[in-house]
C-alpha positions in Angstrom: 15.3 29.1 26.9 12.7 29.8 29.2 10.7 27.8 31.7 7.7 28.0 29.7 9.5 26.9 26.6 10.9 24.3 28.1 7.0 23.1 29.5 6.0 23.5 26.1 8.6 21.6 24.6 7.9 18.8 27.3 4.1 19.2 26.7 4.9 18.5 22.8 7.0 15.1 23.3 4.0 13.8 26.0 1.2 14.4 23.0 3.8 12.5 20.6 4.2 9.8 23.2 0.9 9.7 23.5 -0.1 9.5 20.2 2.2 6.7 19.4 1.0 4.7 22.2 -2.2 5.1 21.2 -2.2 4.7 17.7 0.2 1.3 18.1 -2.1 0.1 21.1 -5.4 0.4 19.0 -3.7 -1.7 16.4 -2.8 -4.7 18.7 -6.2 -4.2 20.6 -7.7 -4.8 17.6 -6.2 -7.6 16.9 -6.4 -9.4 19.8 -10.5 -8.5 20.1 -11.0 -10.2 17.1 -8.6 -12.8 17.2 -8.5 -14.0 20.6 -10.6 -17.1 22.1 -11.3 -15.1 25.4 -13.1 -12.4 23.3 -14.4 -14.9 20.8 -15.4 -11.6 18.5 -14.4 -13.2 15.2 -16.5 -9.8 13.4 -14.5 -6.6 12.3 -17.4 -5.8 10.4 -19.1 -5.4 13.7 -16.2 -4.5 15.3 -15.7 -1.2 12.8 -19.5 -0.5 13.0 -19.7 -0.2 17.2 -16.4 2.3 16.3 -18.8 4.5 14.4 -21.6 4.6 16.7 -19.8 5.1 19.3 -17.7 8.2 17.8 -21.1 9.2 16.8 -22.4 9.6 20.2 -19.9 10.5 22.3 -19.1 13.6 19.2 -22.9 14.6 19.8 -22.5 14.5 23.8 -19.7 16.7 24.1 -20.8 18.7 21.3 -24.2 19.4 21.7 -24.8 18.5 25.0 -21.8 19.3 27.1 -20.5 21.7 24.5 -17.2 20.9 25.8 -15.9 21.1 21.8 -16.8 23.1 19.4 -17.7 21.6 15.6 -16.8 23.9 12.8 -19.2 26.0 10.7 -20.3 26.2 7.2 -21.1 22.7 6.2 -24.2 22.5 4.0 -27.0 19.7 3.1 -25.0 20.3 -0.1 -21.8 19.5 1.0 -23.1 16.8 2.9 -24.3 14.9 0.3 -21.7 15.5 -2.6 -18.6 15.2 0.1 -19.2 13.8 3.5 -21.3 10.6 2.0 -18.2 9.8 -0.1 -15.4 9.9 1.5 -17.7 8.6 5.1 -18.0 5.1 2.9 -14.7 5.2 1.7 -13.8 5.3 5.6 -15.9 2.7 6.2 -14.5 0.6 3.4 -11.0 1.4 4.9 -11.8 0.3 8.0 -14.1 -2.8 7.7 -11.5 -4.4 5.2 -8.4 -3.8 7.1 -9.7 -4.6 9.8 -11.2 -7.9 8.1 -7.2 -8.4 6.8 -6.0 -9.3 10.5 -7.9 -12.1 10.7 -5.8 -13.5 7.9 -2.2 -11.7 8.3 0.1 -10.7 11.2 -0.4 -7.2 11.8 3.5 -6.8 10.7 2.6 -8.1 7.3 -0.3 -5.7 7.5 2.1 -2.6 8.3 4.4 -3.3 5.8 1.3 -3.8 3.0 0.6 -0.6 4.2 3.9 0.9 2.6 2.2 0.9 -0.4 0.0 3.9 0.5 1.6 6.5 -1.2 1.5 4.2 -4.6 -1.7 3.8 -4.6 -2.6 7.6 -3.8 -0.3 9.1 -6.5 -1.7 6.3 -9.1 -5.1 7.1 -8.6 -4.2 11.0 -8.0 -2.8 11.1 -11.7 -5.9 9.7 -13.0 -7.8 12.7 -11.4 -5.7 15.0 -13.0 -4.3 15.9 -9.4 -0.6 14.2 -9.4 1.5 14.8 -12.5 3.9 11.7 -13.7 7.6 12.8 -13.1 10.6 10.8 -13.2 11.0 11.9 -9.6 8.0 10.5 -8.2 8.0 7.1 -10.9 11.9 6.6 -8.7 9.9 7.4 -5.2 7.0 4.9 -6.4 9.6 1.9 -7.5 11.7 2.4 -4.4 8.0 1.9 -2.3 6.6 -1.1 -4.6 10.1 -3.0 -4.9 10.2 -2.7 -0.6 6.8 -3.5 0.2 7.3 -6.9 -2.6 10.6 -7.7 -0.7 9.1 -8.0 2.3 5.6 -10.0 1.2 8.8 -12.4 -0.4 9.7 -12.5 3.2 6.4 -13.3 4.7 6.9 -17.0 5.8 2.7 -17.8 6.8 1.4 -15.9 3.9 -2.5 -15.9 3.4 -3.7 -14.3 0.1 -7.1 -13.6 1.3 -5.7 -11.2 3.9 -3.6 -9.3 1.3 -6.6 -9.4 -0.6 -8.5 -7.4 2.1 -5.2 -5.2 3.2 -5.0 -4.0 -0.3 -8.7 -3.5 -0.4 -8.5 -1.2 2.6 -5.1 0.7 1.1 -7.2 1.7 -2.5 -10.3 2.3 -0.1 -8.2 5.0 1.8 -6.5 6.4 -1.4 -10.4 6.9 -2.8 -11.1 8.7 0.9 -7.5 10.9 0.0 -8.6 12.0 -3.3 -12.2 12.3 -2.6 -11.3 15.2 0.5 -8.8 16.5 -2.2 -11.8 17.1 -4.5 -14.3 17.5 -2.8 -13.5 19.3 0.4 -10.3 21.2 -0.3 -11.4 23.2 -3.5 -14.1 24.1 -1.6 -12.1 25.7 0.7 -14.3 23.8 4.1 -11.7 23.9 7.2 -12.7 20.7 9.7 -11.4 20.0 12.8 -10.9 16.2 13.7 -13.6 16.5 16.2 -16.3 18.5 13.3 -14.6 15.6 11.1 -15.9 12.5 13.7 -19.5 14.6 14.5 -20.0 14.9 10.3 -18.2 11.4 9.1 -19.0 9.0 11.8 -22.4 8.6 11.7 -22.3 8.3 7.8 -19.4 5.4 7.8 -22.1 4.1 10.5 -24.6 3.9 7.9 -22.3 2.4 5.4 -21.1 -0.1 7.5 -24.9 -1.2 8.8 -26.4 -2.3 6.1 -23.6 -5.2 5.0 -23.4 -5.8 8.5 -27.5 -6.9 8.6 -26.5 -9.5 5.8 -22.9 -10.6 6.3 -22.3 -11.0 10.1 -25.6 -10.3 12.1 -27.3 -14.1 10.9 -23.8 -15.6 12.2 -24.0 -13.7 15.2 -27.4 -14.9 15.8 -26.4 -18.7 14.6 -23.7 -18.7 16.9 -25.2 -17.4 19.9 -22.4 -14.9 20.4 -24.2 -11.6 21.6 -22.9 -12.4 25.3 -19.4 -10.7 24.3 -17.9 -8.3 27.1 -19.2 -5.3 26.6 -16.7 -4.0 29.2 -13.8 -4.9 26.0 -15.5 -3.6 23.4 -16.7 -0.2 25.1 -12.6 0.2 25.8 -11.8 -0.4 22.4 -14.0 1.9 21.2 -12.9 4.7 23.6 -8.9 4.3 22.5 -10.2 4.4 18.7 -12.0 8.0 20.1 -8.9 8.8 22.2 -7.2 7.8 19.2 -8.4 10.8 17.2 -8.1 13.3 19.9 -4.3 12.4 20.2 -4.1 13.3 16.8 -5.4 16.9 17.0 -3.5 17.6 19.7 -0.2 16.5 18.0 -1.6 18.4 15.1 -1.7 21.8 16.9 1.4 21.5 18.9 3.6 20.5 16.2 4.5 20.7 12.2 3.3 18.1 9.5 7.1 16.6 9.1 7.2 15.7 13.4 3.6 13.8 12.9 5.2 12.3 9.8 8.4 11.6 11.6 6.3 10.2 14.8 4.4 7.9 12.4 7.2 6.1 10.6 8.8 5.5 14.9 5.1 4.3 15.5 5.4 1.8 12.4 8.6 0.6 13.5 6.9 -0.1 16.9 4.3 -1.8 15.6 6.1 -4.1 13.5 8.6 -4.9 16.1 6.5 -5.2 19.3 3.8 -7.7 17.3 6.6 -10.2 16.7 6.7 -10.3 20.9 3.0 -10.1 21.1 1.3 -12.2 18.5 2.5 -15.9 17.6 1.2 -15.5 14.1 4.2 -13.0 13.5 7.3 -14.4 12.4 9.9 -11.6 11.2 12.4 -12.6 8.7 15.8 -10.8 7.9 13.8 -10.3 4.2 10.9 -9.2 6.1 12.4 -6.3 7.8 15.2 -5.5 4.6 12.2 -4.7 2.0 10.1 -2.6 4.7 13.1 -0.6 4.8 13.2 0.0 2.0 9.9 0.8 1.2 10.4 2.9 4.8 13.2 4.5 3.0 10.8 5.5 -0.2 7.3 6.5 1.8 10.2 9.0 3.9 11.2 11.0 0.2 7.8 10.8 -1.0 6.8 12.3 2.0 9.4 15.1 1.8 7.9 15.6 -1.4 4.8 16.2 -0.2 5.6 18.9 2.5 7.0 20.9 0.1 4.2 21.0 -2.6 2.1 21.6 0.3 4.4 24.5 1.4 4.3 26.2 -2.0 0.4 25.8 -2.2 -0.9 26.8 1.1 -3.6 25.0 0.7 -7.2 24.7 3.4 -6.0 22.8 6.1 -8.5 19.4 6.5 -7.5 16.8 9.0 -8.7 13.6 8.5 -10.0 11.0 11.3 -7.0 8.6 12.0 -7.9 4.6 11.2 -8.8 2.4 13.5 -7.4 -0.2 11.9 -4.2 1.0 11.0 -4.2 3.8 13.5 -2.9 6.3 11.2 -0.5 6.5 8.3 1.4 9.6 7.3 -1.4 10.1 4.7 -4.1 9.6 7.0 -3.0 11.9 9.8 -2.1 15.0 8.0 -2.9 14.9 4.3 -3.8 18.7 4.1 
């Protein structure tokens, strides 16, 4: 093995570290902007939307200004409109309610709702006519749904309202899935996750704008609560940036099944490290049995998945990672 190997090989395991820093440390950031009394920003609607614009920006700066990073050709007014515009709201959908959801739930309970993913994507893909029903994947999808109901059996300070929004973000992220399979991937458009920010961000910005003017802005300006540290919130926003940048890097230095394997480590460390950061997280032996479980099932269905996408070659599309879940399997490097 060479020396350069060997660099490379090192270079490789610093972008994964990185990337699973980053994508658990957004996570907990989040929560704690929104949850703690120090920050007293009780608004992930606002929260999400200063994401957007500030992906928007910075995107534009180094783009077109800098020209540090290069966006990808070939998108159309067209495209825009028919592709973009739907999956950007489904993004902001994914985002705004999941992020809403830790205001109710411990951001274990939160990863572990997230199991569910894959159910929800093959459900809806077989309505689209993308997925077809085999006994295979109905096995894969029980194993998934019987984990991820263990563990919400196991949740000891349950709050139905945050499921409500946790599930609402998971079938907002499935839409996002389908809609790129549809609408971007037959058409054959290749996007980098830095063309992805520059084209999706300001859209999901849009989205998330206009309920933001009717749901949060009057109790912002009721509550007197524009004084927030802008110092915080400008941070925030830069990790969810850095965020996505950790994820192209780990996307060209490695295969789909090491970001896979690196996101079911960085779930693991999510759910474990919250219980030691957060008081609202109380793990229970039940907890942790049915998110293995539904570990166990979102790993096969996974394995499925690399080989169908081995067979069919198909245009590679990498989508922005979430800031409020910081990235499942699905949302790194469905492509």
């Amino acid at each position: 093995m060479t020396a350069t190997t060997k660099s490379n090989g090192a270079l490789t395991y610093v972008y994964l570290l990185v990337y699973i820093a980053l994508s658990s440390g957004q996570i907990f950031f989040n929560k704690w902007v929104l949850s703690s009394k120090e920050i007293n920003f009780p608004y992930p609607l606002g929260l999400t939307l200063l994401h957007m614009v500030f992906s928007s920006v910075l995107c534009f700066v180094l783009t077109k200004v800098f020209k540090v990073l290069k966006v990808e050709e070939g998108m159309t007014l067209d495209i825009y409109v028919t592709s973009v515009i739907p999956i950007g709201a489904m993004f902001a959908m994914t985002l705004w309610l999941g992020n809403t959801a830790y205001m109710y739930i411990s951001v274990a309970f939160a990863q572990m709702l997230k199991a569910i993913m894959p159910v929800a994507v093959f459900i809806l893909g077989v309505a689209a006519g993308l997925e077809v029903m085999s006994c295979s994947m109905l096995l894969i999808m029980s194993v998934i749904s019987c984990g991820v109901m263990v563990a919400s059996y196991g949740e000891i300070n349950i709050n139905w309202v945050g499921v409500v929004y946790q599930m609402g973000g998971v079938v907002g992220e499935a839409l996002r899935l389908i809609f790129i399979e549809i609408f971007v991937k037959r058409k054959g458009l290749k996007l980098n996750p830095i063309s992805v920010m520059y084209y999706v961000s300001p859209c999901s910005a849009v989205c998330l704008f206009i309920p933001w003017i009717f749901l949060e802005k009057p109790k912002m300006d009721a509550n007197g609560t524009w004084n927030f540290p802008p110092l915080v919130l400008t941070l925030n926003s830069l990790c969810t940036f850095a965020l996505n940048l950790s994820v192209f890097l780990v996307i060209s230095h490695t295969s789909a099944l090491t970001i896979r394997v690196a996101g079911v480590v960085k779930d693991w460390v999510v759910v474990l490290l919250s219980a030691l950061l957060f008081a609202d997280t109380k793990l229970t032996l039940i907890n942790l049995s049915g998110y293995g479980i539904a570990i166990t099932g979102v790993a096969a269905y996974n394995n499925h998945k690399l080989k169908k996408e081995a067979t069919q070659h198909p245009a590679q599309y990498i989508p922005m990672a979430s800031s409020s879940s910081a990235s499942n399997r699905q949302e790194d490097v469905e492509r």
